[in-house]
N, CA, C and O atoms as a DFTB+ gen file, in Angstrom:
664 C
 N C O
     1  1     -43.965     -12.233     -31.067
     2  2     -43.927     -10.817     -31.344
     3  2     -44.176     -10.612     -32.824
     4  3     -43.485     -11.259     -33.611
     5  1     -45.159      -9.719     -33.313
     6  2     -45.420      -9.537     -34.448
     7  2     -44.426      -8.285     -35.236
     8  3     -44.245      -8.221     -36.451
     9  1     -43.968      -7.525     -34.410
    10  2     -42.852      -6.407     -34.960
    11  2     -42.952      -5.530     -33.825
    12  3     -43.857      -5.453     -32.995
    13  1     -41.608      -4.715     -33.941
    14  2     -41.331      -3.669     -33.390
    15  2     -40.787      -2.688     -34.532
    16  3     -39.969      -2.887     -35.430
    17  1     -41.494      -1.620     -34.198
    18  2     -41.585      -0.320     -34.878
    19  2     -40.779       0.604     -34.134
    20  3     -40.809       0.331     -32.934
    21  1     -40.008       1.684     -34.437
    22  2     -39.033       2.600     -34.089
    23  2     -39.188       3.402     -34.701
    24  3     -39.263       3.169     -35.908
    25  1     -39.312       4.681     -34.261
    26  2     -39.232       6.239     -34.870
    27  2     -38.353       6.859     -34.445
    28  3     -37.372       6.186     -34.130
    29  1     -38.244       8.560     -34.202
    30  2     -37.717       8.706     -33.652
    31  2     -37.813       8.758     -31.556
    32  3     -38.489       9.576     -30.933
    33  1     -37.385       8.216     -31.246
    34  2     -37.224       8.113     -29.747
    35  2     -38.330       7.083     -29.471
    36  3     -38.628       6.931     -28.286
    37  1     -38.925       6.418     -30.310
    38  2     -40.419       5.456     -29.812
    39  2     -40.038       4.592     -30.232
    40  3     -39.508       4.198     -31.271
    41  1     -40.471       4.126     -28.944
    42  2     -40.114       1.678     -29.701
    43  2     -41.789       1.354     -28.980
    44  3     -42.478       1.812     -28.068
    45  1     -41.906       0.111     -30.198
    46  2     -43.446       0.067     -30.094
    47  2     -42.965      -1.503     -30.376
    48  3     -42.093      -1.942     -31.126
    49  1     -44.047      -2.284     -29.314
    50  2     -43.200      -4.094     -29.609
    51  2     -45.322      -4.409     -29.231
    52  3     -46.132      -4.322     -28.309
    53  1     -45.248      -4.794     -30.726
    54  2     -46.778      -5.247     -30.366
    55  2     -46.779      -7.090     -30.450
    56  3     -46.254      -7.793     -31.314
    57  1     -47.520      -7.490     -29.295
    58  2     -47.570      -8.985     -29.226
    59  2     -49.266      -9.425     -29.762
    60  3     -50.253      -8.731     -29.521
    61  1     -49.272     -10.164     -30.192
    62  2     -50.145     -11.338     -30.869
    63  2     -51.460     -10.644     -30.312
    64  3     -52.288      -9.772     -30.576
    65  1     -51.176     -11.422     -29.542
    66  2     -52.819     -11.892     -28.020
    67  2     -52.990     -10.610     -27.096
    68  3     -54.099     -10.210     -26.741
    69  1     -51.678      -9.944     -26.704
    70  2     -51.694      -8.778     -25.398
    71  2     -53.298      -8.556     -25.650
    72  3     -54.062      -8.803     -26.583
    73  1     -53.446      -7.872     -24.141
    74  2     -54.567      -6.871     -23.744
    75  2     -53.982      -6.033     -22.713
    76  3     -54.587      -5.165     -22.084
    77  1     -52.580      -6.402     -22.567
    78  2     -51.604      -5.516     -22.032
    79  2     -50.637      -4.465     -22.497
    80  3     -49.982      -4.391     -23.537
    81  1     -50.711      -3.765     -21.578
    82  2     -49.822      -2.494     -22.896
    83  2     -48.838      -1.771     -21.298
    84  3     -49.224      -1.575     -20.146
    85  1     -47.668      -1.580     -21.883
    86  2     -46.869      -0.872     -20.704
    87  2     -46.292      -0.399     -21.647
    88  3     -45.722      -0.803     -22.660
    89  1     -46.697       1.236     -20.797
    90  2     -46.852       2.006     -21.922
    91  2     -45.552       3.452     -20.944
    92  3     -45.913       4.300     -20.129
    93  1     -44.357       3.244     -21.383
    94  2     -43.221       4.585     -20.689
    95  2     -43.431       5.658     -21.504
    96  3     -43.345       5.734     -22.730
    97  1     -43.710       6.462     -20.707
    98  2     -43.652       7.867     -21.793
    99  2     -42.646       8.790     -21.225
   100  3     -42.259       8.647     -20.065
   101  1     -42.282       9.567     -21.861
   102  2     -40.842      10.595     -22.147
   103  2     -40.162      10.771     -22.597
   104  3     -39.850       9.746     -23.204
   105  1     -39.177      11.947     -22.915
   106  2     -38.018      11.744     -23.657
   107  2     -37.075      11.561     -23.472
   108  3     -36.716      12.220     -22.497
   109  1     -36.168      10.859     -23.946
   110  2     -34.836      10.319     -23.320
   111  2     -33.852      10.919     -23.293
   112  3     -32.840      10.637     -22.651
   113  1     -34.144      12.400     -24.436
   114  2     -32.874      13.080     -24.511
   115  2     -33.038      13.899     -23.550
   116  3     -31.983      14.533     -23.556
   117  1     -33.882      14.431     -22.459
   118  2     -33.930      14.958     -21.596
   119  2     -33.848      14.354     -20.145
   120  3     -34.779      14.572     -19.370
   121  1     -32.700      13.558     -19.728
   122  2     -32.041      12.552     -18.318
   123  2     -33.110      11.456     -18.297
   124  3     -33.422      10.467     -18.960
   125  1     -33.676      12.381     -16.778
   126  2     -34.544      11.384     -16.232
   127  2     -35.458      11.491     -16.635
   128  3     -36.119      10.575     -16.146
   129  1     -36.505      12.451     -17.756
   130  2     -37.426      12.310     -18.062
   131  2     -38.007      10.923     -19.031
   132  3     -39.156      10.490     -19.122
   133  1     -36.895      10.501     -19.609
   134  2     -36.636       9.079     -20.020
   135  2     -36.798       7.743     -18.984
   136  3     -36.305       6.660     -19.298
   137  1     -37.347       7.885     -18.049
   138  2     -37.350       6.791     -17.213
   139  2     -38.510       6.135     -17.427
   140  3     -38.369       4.915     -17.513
   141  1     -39.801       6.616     -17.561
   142  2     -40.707       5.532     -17.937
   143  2     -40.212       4.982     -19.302
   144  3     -41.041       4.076     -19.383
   145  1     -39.749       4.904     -20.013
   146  2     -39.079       4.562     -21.182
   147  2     -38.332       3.215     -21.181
   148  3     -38.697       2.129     -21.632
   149  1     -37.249       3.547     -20.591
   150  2     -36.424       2.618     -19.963
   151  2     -37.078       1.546     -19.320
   152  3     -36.834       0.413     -19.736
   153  1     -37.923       1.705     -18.314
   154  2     -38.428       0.859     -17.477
   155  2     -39.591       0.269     -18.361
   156  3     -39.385      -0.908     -18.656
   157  1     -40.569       0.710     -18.773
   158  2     -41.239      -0.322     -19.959
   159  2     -40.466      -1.237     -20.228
   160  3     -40.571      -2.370     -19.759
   161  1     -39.493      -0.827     -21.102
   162  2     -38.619      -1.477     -21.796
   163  2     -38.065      -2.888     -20.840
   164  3     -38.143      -4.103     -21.021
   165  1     -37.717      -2.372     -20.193
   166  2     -37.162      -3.491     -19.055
   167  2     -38.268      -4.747     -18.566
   168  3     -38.098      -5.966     -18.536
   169  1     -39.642      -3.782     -18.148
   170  2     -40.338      -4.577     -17.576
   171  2     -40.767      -5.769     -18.638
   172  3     -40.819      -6.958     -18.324
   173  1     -41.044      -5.278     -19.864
   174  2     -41.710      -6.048     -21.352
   175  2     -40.642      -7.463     -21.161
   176  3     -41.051      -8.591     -20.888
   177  1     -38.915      -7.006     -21.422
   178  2     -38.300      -7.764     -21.347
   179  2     -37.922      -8.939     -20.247
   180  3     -37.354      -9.980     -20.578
   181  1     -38.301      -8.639     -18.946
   182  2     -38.735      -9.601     -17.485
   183  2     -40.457     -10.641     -17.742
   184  3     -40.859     -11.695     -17.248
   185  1     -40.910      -9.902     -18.502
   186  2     -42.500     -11.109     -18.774
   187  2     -42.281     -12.004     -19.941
   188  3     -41.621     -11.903     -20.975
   189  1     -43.039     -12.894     -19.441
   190  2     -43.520     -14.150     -20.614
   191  2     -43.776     -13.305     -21.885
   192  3     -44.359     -12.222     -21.843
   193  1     -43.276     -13.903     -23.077
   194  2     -43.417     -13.864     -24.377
   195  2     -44.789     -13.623     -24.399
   196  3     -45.535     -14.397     -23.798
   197  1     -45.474     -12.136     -25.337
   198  2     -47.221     -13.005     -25.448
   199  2     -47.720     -11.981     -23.728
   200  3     -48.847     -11.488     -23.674
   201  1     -47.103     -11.875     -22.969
   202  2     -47.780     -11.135     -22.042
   203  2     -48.044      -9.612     -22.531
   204  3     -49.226      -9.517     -22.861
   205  1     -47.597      -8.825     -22.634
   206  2     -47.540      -7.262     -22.897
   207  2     -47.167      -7.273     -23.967
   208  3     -46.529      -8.208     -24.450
   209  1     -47.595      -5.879     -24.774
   210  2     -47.180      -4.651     -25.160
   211  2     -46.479      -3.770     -24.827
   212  3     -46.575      -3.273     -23.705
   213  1     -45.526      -3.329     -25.806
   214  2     -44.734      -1.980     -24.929
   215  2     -44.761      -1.072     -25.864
   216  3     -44.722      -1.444     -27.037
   217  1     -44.838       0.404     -25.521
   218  2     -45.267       1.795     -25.829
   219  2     -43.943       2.228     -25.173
   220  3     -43.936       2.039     -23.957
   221  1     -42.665       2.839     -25.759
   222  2     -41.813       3.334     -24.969
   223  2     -41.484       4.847     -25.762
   224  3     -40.905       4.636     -26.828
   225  1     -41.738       6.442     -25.465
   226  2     -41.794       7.105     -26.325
   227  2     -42.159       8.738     -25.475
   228  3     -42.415       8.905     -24.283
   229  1     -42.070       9.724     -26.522
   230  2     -42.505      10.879     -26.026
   231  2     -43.672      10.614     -26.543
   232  3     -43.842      10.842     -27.741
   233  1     -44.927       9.972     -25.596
   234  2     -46.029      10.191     -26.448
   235  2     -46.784      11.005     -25.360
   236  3     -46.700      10.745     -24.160
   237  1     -47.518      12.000     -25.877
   238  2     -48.212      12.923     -25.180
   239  2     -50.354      13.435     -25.366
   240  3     -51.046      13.377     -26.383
   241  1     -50.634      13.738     -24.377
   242  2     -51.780      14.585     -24.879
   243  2     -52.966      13.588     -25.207
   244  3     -53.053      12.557     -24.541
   245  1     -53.957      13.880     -26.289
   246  2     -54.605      13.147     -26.950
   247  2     -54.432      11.807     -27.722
   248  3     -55.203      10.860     -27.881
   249  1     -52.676      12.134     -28.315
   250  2     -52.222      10.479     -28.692
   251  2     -51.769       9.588     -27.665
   252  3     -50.902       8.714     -27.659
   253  1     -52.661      10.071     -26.693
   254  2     -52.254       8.582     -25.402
   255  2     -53.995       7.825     -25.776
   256  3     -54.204       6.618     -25.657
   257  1     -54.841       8.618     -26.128
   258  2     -56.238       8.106     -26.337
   259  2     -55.945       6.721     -27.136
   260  3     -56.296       5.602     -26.763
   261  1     -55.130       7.085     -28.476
   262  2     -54.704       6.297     -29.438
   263  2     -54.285       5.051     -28.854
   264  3     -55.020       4.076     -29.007
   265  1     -52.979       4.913     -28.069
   266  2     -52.260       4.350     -27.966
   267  2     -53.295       3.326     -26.821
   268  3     -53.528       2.123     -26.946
   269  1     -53.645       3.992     -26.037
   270  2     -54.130       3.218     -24.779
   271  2     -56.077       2.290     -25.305
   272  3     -56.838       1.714     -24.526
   273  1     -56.228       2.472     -26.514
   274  2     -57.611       2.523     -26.504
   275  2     -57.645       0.750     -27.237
   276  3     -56.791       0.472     -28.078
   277  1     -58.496      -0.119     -26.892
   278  2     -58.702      -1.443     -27.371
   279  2     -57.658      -2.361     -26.396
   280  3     -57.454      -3.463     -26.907
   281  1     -57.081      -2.193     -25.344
   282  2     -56.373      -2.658     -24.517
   283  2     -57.020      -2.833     -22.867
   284  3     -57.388      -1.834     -22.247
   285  1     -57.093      -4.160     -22.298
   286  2     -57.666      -4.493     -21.329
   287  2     -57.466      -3.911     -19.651
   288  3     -58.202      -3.858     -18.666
   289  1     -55.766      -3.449     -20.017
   290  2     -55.363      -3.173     -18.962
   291  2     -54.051      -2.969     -19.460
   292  3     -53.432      -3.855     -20.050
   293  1     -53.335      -1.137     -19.111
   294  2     -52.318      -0.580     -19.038
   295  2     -51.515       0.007     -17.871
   296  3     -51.827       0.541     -16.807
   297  1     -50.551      -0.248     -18.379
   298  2     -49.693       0.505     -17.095
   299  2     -48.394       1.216     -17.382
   300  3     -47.257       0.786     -17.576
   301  1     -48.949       2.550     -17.347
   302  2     -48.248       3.891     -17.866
   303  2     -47.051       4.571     -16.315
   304  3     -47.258       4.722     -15.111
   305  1     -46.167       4.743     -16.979
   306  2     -45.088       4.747     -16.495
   307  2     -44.507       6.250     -16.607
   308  3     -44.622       6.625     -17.774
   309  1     -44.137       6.874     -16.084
   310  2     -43.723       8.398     -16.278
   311  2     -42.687       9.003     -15.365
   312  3     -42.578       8.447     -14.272
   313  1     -42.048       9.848     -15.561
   314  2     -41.063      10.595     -14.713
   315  2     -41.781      11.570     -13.903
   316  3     -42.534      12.278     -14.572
   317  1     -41.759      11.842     -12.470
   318  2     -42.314      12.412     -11.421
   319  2     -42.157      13.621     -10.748
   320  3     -42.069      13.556      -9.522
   321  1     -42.102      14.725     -11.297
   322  2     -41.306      16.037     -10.864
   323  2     -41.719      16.158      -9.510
   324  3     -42.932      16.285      -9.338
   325  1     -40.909      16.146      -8.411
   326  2     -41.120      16.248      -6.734
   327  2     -40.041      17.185      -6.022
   328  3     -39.224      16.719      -5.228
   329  1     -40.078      18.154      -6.264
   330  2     -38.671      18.661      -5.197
   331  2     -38.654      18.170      -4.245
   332  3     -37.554      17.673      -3.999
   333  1     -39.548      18.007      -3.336
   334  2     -39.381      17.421      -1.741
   335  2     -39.396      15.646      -1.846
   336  3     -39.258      15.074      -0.764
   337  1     -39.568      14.700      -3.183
   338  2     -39.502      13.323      -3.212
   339  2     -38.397      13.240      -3.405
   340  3     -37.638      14.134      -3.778
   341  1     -38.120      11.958      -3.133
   342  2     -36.755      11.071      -2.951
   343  2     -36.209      10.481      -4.661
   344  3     -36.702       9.394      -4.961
   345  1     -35.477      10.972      -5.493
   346  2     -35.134      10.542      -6.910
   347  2     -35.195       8.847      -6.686
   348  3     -34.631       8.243      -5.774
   349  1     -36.071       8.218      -7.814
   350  2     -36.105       6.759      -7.644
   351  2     -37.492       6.139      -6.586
   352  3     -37.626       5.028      -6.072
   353  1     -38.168       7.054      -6.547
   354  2     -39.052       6.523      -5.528
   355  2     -40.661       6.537      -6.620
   356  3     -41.198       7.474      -7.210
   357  1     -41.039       5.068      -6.520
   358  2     -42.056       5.106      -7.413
   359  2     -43.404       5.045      -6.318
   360  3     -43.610       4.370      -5.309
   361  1     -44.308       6.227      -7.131
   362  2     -45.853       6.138      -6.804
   363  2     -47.083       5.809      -7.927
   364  3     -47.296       6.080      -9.108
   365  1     -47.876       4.937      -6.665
   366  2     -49.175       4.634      -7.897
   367  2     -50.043       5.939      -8.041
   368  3     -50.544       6.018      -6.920
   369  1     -50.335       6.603      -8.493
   370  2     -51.215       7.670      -8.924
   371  2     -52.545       7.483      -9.199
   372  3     -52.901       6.680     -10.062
   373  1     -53.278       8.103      -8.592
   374  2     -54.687       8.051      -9.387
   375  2     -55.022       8.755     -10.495
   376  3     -54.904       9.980     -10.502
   377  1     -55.397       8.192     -11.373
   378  2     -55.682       9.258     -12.383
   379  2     -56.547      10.328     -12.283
   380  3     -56.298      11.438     -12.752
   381  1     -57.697       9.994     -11.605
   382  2     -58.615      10.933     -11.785
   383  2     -57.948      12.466     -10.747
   384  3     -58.537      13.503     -11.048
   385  1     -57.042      12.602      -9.838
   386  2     -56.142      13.371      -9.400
   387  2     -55.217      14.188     -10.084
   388  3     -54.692      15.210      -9.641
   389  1     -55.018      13.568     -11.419
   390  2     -54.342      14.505     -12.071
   391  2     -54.098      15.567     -12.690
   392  3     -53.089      16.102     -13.148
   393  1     -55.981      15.967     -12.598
   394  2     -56.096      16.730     -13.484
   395  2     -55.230      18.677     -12.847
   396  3     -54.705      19.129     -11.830
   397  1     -55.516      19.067     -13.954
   398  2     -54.522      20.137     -14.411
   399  2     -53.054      20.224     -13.563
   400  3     -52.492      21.305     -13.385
   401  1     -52.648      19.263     -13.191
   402  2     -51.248      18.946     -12.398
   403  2     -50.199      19.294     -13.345
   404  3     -50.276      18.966     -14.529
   405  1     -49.235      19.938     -12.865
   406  2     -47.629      20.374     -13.889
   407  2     -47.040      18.748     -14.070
   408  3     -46.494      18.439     -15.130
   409  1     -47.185      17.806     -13.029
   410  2     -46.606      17.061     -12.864
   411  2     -47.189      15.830     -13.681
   412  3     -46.555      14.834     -14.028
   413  1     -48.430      16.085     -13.899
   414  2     -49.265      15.147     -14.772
   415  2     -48.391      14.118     -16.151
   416  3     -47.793      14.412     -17.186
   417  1     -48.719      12.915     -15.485
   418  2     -48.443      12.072     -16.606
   419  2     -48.543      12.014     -18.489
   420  3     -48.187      11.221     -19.361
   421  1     -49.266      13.393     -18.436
   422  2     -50.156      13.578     -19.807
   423  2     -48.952      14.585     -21.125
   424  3     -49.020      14.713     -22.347
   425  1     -48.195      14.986     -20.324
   426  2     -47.674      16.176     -20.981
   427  2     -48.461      17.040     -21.891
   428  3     -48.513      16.972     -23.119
   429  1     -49.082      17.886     -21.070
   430  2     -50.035      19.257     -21.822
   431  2     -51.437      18.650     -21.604
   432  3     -51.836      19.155     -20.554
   433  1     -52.258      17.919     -22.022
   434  2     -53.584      17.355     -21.711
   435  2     -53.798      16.515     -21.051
   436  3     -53.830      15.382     -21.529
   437  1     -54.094      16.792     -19.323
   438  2     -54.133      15.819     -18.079
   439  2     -54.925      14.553     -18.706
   440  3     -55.641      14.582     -19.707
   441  1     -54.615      13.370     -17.840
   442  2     -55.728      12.071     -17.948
   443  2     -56.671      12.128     -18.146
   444  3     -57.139      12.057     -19.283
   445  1     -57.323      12.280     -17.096
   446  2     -58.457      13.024     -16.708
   447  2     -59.266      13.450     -17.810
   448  3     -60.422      13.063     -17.977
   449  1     -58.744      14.138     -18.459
   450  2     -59.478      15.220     -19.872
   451  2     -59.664      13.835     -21.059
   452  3     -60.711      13.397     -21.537
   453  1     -57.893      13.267     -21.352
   454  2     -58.036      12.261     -22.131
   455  2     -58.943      11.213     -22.011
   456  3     -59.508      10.890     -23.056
   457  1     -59.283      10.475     -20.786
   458  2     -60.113       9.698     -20.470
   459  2     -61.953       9.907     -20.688
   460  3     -62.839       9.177     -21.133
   461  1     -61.916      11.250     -20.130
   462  2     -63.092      11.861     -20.718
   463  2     -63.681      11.966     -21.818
   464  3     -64.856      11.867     -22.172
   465  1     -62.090      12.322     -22.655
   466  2     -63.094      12.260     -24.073
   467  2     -63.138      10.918     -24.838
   468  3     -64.071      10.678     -25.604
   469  1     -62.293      10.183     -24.666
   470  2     -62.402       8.651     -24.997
   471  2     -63.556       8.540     -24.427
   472  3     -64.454       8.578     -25.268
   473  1     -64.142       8.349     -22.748
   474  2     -65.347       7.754     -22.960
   475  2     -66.557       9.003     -24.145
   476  3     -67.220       8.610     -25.105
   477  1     -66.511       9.872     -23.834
   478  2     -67.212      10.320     -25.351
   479  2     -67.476      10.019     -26.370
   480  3     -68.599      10.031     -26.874
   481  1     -65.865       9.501     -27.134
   482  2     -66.084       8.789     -28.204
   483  2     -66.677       7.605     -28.509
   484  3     -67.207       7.254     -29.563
   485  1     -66.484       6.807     -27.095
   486  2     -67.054       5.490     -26.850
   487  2     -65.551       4.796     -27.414
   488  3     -65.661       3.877     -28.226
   489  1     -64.264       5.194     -27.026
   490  2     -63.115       4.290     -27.592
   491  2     -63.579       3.432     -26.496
   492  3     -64.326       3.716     -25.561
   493  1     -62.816       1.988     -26.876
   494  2     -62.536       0.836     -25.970
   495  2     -61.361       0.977     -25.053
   496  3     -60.246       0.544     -25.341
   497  1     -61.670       1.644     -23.857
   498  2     -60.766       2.172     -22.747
   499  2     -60.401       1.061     -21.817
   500  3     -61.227       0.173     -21.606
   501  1     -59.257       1.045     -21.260
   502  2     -59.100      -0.272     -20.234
   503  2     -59.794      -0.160     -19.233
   504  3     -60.158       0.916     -18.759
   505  1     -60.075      -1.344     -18.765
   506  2     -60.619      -1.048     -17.007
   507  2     -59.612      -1.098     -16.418
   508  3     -59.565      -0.182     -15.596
   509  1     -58.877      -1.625     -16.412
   510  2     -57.898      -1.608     -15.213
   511  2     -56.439      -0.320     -15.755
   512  3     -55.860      -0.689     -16.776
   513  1     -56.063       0.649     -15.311
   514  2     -55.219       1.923     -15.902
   515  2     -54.864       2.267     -14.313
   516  3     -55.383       2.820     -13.343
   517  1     -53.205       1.329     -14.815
   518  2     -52.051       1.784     -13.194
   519  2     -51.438       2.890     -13.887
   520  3     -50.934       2.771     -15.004
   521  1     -51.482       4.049     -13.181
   522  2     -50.343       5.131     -13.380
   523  2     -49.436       4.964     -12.725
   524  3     -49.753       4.690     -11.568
   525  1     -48.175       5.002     -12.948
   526  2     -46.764       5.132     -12.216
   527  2     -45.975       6.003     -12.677
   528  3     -45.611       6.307     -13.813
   529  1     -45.593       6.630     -10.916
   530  2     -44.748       8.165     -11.530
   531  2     -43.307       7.521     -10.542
   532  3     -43.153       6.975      -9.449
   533  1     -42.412       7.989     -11.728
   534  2     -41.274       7.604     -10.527
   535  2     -40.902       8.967     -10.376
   536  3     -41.103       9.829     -11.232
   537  1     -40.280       9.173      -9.122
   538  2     -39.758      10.758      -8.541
   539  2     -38.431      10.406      -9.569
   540  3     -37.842       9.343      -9.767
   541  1     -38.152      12.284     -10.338
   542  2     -37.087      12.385     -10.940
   543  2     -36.016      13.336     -10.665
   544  3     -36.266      14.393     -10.084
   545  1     -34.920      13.051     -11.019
   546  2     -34.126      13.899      -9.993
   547  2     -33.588      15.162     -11.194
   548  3     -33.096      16.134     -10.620
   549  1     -33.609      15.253     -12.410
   550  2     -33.593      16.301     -13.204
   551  2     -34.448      16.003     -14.847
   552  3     -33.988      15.408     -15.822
   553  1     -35.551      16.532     -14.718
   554  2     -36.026      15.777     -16.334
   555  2     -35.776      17.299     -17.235
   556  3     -36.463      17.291     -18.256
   557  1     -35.174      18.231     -17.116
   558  2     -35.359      19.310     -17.886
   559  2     -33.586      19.248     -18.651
   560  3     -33.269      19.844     -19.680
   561  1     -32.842      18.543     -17.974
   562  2     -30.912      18.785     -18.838
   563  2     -31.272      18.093     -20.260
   564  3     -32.143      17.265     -20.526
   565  1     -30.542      18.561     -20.876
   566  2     -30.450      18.071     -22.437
   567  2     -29.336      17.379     -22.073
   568  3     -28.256      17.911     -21.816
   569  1     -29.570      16.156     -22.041
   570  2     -28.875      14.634     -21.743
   571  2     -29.079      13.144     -21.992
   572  3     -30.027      12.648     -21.383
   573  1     -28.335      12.309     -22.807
   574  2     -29.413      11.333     -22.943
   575  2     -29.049      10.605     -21.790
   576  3     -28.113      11.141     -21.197
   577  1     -29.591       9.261     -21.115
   578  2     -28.982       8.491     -19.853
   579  2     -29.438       9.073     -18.697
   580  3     -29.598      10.282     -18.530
   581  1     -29.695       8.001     -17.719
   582  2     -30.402       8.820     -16.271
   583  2     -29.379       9.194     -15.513
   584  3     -28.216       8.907     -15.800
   585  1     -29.698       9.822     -14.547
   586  2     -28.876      10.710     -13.642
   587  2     -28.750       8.772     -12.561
   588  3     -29.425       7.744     -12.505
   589  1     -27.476       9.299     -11.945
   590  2     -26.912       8.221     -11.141
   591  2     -28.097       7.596      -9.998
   592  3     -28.263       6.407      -9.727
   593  1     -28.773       8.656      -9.489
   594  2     -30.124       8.320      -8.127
   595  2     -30.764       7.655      -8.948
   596  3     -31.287       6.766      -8.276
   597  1     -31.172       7.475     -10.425
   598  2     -32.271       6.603     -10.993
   599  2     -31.561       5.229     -11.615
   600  3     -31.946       4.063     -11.529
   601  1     -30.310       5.822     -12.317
   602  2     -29.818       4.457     -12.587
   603  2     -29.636       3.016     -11.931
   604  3     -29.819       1.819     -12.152
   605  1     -29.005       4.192     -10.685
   606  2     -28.849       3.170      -9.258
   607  2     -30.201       2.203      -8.524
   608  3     -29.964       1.339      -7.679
   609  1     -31.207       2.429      -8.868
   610  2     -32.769       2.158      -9.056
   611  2     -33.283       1.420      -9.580
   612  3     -34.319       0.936      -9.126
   613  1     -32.787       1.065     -10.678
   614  2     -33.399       0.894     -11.704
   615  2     -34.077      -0.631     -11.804
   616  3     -35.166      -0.977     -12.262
   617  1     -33.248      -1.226     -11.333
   618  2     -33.581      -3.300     -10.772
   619  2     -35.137      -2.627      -9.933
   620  3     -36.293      -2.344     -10.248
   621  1     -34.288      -2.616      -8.758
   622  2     -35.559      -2.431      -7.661
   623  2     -37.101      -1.861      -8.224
   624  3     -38.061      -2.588      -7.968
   625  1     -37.348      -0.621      -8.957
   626  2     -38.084      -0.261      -9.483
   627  2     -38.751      -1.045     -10.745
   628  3     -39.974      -1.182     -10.785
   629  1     -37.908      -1.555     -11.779
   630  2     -38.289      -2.827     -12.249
   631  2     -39.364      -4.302     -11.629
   632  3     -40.340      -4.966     -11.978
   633  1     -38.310      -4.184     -10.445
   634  2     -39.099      -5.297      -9.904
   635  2     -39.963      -4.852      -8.873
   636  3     -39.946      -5.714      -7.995
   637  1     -40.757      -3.857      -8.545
   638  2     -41.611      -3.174      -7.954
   639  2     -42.846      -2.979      -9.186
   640  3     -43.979      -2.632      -8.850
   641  1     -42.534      -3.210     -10.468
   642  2     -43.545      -2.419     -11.097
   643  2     -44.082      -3.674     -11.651
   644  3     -45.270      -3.761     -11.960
   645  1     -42.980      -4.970     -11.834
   646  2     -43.014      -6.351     -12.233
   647  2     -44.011      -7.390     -11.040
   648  3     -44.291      -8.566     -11.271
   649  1     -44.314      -6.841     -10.124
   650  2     -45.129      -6.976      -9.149
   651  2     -46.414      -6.722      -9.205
   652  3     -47.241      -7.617      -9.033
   653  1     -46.805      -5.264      -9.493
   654  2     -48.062      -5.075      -9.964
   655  2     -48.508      -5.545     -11.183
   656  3     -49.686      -5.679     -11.516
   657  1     -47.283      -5.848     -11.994
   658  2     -47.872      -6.674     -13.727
   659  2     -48.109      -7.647     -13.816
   660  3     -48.793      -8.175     -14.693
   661  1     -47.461      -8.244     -12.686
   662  2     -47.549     -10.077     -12.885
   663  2     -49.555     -10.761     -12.100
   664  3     -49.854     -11.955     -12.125
């Protein structure tokens, strides 16, 4: 590991060699909207030294272009607004589906748009880009810590997402 960087609410753990990046976005002071966060975090810490990158943070919009661009293959992690889904229940998403979605992984500027204009720019975009939304059971309380349905989750979903990484 070459360093980890911390701001406020962002931990950034960049490795040597990666072309991997697991990348949680949200904020933590808002419950469950903190769950891709957490779970980065977790998953980085379950892989070989030297495997991934981790992005754990409110990062939003156009600075996902940033974050995601010169990396071989990411896997972005997010909280899932579903009234009718089950809290704790993770889906793979397509990106190109996301566009203008409330629920969108992007907060304010869908994938879709971001991806677009990266290829514009000609950034170095991954080929391979897993979206994962986990269903959340409140991301709007001013709270830090997940609500009990996600905590209770949290292994299983780990090792569901540690599946598609490995």
């Amino acid at each position: 590991m070459t360093g980890v960087r911390s701001g406020p609410n962002t931990t950034r753990v960049r490795e040597c060699s990666s072309r991997t990046l697991i990348l949680g976005l949200g904020n933590e002071l808002f419950g469950d909207d903190g769950v891709g966060c957490e779970l980065a975090r977790r998953v980085h810490a379950a892989l070989r030294p030297g495997t991934a990158d981790v992005l754990a943070g409110p990062v939003s919009g156009y600075d996902l272009l940033d974050c995601i661009a010169g990396y071989e293959r990411v896997v972005l992690i997010d909280a899932l607004h579903d009234p009718d889904g089950t809290p704790g229940e993770l889906r793979r998403l397509d990106p190109a589906q996301l566009a203008n979605r409330a629920d969108s992984p992007s907060h304010g500027v869908d994938l879709p748009t971001v991806l677009h204009v990266g290829r514009q720019l000609r950034a170095e975009l991954p080929a391979d880009l897993i979206v994962l939304g986990v269903v959340a059971h409140d991301v709007h309380a001013l709270r830090e810590g997940l609500s009990p349905d996600l905590r209770d989750r949290m292994e299983e979903l780990c090792e569901g997402i540690l599946a598609l990484v490995r």
